[in-house]
DOZA-619790 format. One record per residue (C-alpha): residue number from 1; x, y, z. Coordinates in nm, 2 decimals. Layout:
# residues N
<nr = NUM; px = X; py = Y; pz = Z>
...
# end
This chain:
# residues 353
<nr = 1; px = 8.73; py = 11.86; pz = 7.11>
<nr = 2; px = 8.53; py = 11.67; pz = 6.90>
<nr = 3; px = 8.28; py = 11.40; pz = 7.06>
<nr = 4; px = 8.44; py = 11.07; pz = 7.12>
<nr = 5; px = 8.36; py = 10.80; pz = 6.81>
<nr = 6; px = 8.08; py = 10.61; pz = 6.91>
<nr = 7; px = 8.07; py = 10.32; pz = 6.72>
<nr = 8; px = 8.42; py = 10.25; pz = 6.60>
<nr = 9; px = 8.45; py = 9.89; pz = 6.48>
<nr = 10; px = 8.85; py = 9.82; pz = 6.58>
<nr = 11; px = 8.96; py = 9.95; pz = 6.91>
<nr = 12; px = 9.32; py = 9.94; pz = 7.08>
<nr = 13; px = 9.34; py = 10.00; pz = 7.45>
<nr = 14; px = 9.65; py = 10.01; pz = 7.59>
<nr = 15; px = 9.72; py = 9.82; pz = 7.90>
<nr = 16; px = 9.94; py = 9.92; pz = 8.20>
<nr = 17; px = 10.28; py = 9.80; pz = 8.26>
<nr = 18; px = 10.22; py = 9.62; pz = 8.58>
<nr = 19; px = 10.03; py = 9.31; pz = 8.69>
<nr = 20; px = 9.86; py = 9.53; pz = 9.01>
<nr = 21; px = 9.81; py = 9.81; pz = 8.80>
<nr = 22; px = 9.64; py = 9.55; pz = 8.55>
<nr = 23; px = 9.39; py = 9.43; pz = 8.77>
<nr = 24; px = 9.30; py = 9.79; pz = 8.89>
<nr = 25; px = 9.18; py = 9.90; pz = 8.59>
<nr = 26; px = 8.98; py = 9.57; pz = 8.51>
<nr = 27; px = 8.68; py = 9.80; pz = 8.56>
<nr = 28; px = 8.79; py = 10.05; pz = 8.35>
<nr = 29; px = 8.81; py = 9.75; pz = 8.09>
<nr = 30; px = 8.47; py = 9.64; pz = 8.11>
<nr = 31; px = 8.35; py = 9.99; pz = 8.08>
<nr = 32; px = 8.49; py = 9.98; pz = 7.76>
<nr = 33; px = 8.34; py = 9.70; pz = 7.64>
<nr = 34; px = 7.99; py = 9.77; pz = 7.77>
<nr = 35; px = 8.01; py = 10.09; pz = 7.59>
<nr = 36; px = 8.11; py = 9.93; pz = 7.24>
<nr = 37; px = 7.94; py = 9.59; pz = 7.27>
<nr = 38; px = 7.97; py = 9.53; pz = 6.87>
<nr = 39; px = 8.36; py = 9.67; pz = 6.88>
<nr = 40; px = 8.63; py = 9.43; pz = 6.87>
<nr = 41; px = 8.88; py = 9.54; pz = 7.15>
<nr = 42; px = 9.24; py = 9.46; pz = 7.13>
<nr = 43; px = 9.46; py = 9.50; pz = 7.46>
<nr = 44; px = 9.84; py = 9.61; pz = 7.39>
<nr = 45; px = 9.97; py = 9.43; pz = 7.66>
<nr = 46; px = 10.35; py = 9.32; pz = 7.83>
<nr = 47; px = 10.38; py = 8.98; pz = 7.80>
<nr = 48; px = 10.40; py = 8.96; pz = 8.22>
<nr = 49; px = 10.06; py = 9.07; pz = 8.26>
<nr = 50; px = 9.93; py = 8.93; pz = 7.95>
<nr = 51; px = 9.72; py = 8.64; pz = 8.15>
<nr = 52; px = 9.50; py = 8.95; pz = 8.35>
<nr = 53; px = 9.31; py = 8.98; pz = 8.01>
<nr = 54; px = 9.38; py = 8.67; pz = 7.83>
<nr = 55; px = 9.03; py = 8.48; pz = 7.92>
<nr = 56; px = 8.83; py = 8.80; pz = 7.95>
<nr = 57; px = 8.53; py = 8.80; pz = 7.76>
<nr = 58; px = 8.57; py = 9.20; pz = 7.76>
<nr = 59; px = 8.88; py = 9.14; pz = 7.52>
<nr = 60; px = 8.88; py = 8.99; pz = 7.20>
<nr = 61; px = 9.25; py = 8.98; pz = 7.12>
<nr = 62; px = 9.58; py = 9.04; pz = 7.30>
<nr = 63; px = 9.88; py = 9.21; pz = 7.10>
<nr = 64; px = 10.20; py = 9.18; pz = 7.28>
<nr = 65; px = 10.43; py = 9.45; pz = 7.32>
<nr = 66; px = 10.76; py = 9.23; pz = 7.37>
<nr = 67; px = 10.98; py = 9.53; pz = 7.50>
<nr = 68; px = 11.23; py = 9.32; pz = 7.56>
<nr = 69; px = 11.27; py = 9.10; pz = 7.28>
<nr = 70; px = 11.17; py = 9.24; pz = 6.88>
<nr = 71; px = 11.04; py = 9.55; pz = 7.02>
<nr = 72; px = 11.35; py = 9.70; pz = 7.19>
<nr = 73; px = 11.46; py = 10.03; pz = 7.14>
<nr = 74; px = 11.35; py = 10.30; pz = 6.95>
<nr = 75; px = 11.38; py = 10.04; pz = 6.59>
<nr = 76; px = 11.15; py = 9.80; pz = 6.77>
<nr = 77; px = 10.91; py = 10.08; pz = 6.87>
<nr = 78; px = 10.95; py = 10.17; pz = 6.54>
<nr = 79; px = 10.85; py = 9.80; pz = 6.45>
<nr = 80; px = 10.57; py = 9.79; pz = 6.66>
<nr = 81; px = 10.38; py = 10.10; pz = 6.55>
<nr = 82; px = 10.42; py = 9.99; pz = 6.21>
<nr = 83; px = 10.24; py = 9.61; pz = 6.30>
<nr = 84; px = 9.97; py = 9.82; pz = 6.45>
<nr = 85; px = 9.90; py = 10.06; pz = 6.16>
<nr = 86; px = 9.87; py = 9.73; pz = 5.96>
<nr = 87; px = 9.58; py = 9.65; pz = 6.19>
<nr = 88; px = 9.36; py = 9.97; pz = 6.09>
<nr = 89; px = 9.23; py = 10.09; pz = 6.43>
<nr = 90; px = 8.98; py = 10.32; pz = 6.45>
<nr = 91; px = 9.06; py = 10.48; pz = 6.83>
<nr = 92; px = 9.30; py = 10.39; pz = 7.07>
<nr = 93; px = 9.27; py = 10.42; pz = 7.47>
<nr = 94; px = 9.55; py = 10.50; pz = 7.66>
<nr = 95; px = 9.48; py = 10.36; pz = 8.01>
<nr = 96; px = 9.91; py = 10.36; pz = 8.02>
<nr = 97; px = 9.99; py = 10.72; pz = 8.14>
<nr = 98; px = 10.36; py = 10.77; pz = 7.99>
<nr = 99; px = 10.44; py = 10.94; pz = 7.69>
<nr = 100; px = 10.53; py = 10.64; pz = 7.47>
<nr = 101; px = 10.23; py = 10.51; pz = 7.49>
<nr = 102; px = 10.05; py = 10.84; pz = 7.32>
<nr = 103; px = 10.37; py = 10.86; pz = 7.10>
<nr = 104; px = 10.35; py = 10.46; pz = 6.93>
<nr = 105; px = 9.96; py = 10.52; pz = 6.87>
<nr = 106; px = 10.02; py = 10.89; pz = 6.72>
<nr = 107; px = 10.32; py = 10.68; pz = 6.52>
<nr = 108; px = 10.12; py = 10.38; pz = 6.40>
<nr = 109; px = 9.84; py = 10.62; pz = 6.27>
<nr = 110; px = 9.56; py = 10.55; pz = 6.46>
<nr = 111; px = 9.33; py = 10.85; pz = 6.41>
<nr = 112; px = 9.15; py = 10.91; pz = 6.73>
<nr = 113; px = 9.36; py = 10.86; pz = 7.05>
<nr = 114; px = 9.22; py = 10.93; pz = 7.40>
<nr = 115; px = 9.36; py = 10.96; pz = 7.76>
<nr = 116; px = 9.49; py = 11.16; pz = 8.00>
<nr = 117; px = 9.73; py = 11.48; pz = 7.92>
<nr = 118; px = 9.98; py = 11.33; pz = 8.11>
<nr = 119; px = 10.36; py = 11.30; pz = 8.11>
<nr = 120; px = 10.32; py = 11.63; pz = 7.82>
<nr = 121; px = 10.17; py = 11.39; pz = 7.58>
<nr = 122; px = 9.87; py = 11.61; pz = 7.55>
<nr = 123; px = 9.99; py = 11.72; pz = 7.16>
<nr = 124; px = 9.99; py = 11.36; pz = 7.07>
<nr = 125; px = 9.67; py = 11.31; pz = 7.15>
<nr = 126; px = 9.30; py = 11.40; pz = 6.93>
<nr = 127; px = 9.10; py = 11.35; pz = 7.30>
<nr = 128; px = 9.29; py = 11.46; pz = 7.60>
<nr = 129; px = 9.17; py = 11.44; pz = 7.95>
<nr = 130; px = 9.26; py = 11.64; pz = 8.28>
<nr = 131; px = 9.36; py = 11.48; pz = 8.56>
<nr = 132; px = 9.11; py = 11.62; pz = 8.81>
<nr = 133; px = 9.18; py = 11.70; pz = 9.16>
<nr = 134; px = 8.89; py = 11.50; pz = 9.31>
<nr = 135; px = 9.08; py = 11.20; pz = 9.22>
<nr = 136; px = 9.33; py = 11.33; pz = 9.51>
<nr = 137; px = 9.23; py = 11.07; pz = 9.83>
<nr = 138; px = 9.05; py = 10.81; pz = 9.64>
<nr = 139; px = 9.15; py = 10.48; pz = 9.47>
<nr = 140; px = 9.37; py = 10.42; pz = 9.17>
<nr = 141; px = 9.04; py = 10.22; pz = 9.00>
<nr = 142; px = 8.85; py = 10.55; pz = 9.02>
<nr = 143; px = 9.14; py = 10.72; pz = 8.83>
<nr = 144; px = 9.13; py = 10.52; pz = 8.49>
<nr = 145; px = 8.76; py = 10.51; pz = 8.50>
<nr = 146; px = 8.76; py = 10.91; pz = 8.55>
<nr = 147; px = 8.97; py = 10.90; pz = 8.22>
<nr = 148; px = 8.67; py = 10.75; pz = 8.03>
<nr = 149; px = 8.37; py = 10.96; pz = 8.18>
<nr = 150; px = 8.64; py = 11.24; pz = 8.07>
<nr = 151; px = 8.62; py = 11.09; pz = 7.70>
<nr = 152; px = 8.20; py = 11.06; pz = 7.72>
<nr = 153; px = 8.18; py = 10.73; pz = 7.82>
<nr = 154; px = 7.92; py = 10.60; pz = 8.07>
<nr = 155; px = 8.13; py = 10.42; pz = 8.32>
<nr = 156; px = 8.01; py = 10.03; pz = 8.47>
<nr = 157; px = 8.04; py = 9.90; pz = 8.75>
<nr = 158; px = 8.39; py = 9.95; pz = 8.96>
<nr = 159; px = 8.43; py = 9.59; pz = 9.10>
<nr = 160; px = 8.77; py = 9.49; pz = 9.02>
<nr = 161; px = 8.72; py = 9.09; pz = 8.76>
<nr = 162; px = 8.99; py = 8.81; pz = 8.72>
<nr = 163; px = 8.87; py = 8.52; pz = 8.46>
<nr = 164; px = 9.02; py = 8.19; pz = 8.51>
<nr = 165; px = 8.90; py = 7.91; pz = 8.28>
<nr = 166; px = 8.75; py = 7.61; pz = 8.48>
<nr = 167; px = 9.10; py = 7.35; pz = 8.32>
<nr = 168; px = 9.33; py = 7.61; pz = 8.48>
<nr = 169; px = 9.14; py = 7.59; pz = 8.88>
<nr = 170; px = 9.13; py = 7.18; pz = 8.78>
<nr = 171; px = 9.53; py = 7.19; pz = 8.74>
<nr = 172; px = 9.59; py = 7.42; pz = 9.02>
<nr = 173; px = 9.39; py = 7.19; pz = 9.26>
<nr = 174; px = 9.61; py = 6.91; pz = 9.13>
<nr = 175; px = 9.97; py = 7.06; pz = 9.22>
<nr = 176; px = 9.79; py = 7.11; pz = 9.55>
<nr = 177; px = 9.74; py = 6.78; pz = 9.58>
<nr = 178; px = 10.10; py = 6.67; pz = 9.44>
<nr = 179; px = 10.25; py = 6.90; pz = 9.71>
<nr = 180; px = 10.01; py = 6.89; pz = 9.99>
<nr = 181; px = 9.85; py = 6.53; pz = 9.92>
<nr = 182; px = 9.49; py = 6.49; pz = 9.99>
<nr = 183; px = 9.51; py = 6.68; pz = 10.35>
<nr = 184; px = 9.50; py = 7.04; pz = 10.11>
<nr = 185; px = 9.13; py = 6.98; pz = 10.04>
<nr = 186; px = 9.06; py = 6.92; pz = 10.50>
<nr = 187; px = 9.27; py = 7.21; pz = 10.62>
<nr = 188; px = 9.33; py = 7.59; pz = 10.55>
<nr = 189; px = 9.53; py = 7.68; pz = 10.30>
<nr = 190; px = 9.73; py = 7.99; pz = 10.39>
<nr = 191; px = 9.90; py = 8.23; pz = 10.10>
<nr = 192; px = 10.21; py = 8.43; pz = 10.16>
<nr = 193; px = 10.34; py = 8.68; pz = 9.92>
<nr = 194; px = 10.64; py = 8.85; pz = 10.05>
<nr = 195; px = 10.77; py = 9.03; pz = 9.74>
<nr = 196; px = 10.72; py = 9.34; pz = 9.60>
<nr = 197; px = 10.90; py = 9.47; pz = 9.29>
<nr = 198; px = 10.89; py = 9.84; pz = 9.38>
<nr = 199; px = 11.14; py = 9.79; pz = 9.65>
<nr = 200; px = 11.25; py = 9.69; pz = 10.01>
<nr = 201; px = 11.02; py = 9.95; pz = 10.19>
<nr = 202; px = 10.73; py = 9.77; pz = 10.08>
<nr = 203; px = 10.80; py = 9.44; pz = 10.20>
<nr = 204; px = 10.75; py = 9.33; pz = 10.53>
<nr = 205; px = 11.05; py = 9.15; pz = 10.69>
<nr = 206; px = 11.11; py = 8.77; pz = 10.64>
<nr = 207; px = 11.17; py = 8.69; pz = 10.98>
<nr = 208; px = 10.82; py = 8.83; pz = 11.08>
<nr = 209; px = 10.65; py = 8.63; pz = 10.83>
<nr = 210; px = 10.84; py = 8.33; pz = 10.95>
<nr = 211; px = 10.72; py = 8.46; pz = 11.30>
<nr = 212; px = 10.39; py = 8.42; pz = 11.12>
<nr = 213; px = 10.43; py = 8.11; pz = 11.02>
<nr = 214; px = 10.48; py = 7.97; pz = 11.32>
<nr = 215; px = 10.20; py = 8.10; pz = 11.52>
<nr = 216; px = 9.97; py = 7.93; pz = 11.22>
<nr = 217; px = 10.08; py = 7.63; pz = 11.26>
<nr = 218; px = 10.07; py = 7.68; pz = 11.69>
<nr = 219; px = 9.72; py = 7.68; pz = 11.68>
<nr = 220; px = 9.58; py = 7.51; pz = 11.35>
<nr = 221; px = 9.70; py = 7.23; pz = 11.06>
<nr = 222; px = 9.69; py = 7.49; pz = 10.79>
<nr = 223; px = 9.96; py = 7.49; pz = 10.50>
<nr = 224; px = 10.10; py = 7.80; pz = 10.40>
<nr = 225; px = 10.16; py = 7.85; pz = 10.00>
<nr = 226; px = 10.47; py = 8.11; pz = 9.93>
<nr = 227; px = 10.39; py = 8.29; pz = 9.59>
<nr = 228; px = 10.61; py = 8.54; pz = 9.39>
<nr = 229; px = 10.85; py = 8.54; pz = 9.13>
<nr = 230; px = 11.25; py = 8.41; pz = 9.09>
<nr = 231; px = 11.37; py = 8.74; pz = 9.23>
<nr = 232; px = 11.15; py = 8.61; pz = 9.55>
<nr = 233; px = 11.32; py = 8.26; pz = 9.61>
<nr = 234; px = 11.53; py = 8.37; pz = 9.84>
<nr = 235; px = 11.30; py = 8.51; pz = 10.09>
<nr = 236; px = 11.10; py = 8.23; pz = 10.06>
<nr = 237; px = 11.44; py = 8.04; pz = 10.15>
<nr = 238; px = 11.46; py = 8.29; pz = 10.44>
<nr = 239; px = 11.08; py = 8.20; pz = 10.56>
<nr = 240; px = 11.11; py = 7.87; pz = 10.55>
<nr = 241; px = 11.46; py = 7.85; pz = 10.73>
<nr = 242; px = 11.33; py = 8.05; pz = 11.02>
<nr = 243; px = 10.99; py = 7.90; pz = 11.09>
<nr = 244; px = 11.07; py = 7.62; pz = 11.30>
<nr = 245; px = 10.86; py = 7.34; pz = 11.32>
<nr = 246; px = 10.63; py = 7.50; pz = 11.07>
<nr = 247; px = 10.89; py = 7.48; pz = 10.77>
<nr = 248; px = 10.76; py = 7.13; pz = 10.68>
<nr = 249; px = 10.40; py = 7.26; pz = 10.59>
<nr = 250; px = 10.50; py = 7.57; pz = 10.38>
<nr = 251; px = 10.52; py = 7.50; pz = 10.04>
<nr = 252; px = 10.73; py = 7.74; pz = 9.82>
<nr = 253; px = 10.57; py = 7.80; pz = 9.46>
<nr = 254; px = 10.80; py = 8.13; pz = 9.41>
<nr = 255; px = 10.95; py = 8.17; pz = 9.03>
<nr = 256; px = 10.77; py = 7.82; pz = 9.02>
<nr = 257; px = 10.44; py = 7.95; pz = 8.83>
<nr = 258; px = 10.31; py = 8.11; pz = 8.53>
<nr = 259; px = 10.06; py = 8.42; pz = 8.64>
<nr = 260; px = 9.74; py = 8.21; pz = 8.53>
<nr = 261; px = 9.89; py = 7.96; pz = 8.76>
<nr = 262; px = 9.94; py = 8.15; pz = 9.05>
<nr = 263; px = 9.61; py = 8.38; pz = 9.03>
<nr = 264; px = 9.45; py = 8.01; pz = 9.02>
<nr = 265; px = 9.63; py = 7.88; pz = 9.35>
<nr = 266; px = 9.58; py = 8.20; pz = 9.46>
<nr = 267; px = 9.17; py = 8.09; pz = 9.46>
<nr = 268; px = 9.22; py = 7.83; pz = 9.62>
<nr = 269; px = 9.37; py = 7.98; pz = 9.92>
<nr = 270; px = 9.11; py = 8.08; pz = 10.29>
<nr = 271; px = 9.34; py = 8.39; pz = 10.31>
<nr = 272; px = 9.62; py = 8.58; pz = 10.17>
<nr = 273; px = 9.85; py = 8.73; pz = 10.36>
<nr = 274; px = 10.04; py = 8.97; pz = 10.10>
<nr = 275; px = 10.28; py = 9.31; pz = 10.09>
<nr = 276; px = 10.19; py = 9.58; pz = 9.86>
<nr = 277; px = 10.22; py = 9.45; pz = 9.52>
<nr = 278; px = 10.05; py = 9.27; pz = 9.17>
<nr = 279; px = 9.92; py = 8.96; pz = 9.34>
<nr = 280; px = 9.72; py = 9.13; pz = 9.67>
<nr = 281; px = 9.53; py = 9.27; pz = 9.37>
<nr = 282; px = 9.47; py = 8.95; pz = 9.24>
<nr = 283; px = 9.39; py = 8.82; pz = 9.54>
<nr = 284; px = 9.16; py = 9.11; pz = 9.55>
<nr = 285; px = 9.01; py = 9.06; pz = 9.24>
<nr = 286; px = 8.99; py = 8.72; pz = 9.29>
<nr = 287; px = 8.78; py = 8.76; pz = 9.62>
<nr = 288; px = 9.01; py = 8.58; pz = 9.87>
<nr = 289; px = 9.00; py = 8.71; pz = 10.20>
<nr = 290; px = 9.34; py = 8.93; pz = 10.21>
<nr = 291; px = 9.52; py = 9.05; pz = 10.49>
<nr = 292; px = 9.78; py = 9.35; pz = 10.35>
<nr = 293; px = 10.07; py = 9.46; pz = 10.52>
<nr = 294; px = 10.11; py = 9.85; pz = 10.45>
<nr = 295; px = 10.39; py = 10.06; pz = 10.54>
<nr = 296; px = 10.56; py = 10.35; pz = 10.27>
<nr = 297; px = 10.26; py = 10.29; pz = 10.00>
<nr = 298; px = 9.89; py = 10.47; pz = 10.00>
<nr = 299; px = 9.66; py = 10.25; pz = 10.14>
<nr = 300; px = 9.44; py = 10.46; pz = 9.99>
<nr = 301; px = 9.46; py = 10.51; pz = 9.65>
<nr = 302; px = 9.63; py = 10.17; pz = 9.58>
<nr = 303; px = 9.51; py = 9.92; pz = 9.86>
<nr = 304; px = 9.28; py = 9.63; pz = 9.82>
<nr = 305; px = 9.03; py = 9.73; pz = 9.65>
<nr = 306; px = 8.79; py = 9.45; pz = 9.78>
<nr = 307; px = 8.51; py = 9.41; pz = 10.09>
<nr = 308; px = 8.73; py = 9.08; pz = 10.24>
<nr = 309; px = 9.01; py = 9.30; pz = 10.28>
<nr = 310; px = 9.20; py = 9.35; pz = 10.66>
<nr = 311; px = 9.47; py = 9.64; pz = 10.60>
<nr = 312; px = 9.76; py = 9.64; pz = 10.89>
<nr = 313; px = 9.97; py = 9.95; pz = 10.91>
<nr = 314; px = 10.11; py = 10.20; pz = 11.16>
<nr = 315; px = 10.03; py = 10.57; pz = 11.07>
<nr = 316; px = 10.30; py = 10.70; pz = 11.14>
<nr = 317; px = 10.39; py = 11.05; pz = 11.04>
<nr = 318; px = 10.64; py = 10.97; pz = 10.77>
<nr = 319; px = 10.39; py = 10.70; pz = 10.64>
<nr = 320; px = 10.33; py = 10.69; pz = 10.36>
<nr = 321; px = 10.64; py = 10.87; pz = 10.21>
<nr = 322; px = 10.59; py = 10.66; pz = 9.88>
<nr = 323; px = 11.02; py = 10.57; pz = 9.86>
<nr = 324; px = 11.16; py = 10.28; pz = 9.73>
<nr = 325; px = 11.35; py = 10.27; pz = 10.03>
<nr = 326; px = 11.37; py = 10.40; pz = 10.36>
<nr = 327; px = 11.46; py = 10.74; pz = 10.40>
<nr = 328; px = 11.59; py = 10.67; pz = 10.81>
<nr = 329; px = 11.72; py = 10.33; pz = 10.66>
<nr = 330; px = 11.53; py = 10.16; pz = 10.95>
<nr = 331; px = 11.18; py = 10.06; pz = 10.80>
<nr = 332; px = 11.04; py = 10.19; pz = 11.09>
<nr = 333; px = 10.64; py = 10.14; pz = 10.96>
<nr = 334; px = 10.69; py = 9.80; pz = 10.90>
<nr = 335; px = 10.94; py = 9.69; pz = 11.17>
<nr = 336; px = 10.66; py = 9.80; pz = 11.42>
<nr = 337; px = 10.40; py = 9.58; pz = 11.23>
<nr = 338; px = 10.42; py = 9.25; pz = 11.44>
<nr = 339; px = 10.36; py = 8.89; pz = 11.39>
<nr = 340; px = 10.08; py = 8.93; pz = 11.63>
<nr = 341; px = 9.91; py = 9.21; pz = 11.47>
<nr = 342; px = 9.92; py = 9.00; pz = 11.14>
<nr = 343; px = 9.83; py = 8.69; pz = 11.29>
<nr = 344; px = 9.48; py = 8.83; pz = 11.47>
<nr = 345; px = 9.39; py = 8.98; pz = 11.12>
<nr = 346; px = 9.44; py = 8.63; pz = 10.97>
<nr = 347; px = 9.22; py = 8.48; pz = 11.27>
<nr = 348; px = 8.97; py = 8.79; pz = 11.18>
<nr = 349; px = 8.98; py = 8.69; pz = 10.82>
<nr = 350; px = 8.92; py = 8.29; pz = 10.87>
<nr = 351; px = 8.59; py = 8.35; pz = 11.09>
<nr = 352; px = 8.45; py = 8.55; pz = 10.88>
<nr = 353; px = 8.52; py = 8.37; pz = 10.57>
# end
């Protein structure tokens, strides 16, 4: 294999499909950039996780891959590759492992594409990489950087970034203040986030995070802020319902944000209590003291990835089996996870804010 390009003027990398697989490989981003610092670098990006890279200065442009609008099918793949070869890139950089990725760059003409063998893509691409087995135990950050070393680049530092431009904190502190009034600037401000899109064996149950919510508000004024999307409405509904005299200081921002907005709130918040999913990365990223709730997912390889991090879990021996649901259809690893438990790492988190 011949030696990676090393100064190629247009580069495409493309992004992962998911907003906490996104912020993971933020690192893996900035290596890029500080290895081509004269390059302009294009992100091929879903439009739901656009917002990770829009206000990056490691990025110069975003290309959206609208998958589900003019870029459906194989005739909008089709489509697609044929906008990019218009753009003349030099190399492409496949941080997104599946086949189609390799298979719209090989399409759209793009002469040099590198990334890992993957999914049997390895015909389709010029510079293939082996997964190694080292990567076996460690985080999910170390594995897209490991893709680049693998290419002959020298990687940067792995701290995970988030950029949010100083107008978008502004308007996030004043929807606090609409919802809140003026007590959100005196008291803690308390995220939940009890989604997750992979399924219901991630998500820790509503009524404990209700449970939750009412030992917060027991022994402090704190106001809790419920993220996630649409889909999560009606747990917030649930949370809400159940929390007792606490219900009148949550306030439920679910399907009520754009990403940017949310990854903005999401800074102002003292901690963030948060499943297994796309915004406890954020929140990672971000640098807001997090408090996960683990139970079938690797805590390992795709936990915070952050120094203010608390994980709670049991290890239990089925844990983690890495199912969308519950094998023994009780949820055993996160029944067992109690309000409590959650509620000390909160405490924990606070002090040492």
């Amino acid at each position: 294999m011949s030696p990676f390009p090393q100064n190629p003027q247009k580069i495409l990398v493309r992004s992962t499909n998911w907003i906490g697989d996104a912020v993971m490989t933020t690192p893996a981003v900035r290596t890029i950039r500080e290895n081509f610092p004269e390059s302009e670098i294009t992100m091929l990006v879903h439009p739901w996780v656009s917002d990770i890279f829009r206000y990056s200065p490691r990025v110069d442009r975003l290309f959206l891959y609208e998958k589900k609008g003019m870029h459906s099918g194989p005739k909008g793949m089709l489509r697609l590759a044929n906008a990019l070869r218009e753009e003349q890139f030099d190399c492409a950089l496949l941080l997104q492992n599946a086949f189609e990725a390799a298979l719209i760059a090989k399409v759209a003409g793009i002469p040099v594409r590198g990334g890992y063998t993957t999914d049997a893509r390895g015909l389709l691409l010029t510079h293939g990489v082996r997964r190694e087995q080292e990567l076996i135990g460690r985080h999910q950050v170390h594995y897209y950087q490991r893709m680049l070393l693998g290419l002959g680049l020298k990687p940067a530092p792995t701290a995970l970034e988030l950029f949010i431009p100083g107008y978008q904190i502004e308007a996030a502190r004043a929807m606090l203040e609409e919802r809140i009034g003026q007590v959100a600037r005196s008291v803690p401000l308390i995220g939940f986030n009890p989604g997750a899109a992979f399924g219901p064996a991630k998500r820790w149950p509503a009524e404990k995070f209700a449970q939750l919510a009412e030992l917060i508000g027991r022994h402090s004024e704190a106001r809790i802020l419920i993220f996630g999307s649409a889909a999560d409405s009606g747990t917030a509904a649930a949370i809400m319902d159940r929390a007792g005299k606490m219900a009148d200081r949550l306030v439920d921002f679910t399907g009520a944000t754009s990403l940017i907005e949310a990854m903005a709130l999401i800074g102002e918040c003292d901690v963030f209590v948060s499943n297994d999913s796309g915004l406890m990365h954020v929140a990672a990223a971000l640098h807001t003291p997090l408090v996960a709730v683990f139970g079938s997912t690797d805590h390992i390889a795709t936990g915070p990835f952050s120094e203010n991090a608390i994980v709670v879990r049991k290890p239990l021996s089925c844990s983690p089996c890495k199912k969308t649901k519950c094998p023994e259809k009780h949820f055993r690893c996160m029944q067992m996870i109690t309000a409590a438990e959650v509620y000390a790492a909160v405490i924990q988190a606070l002090q040492e804010k």
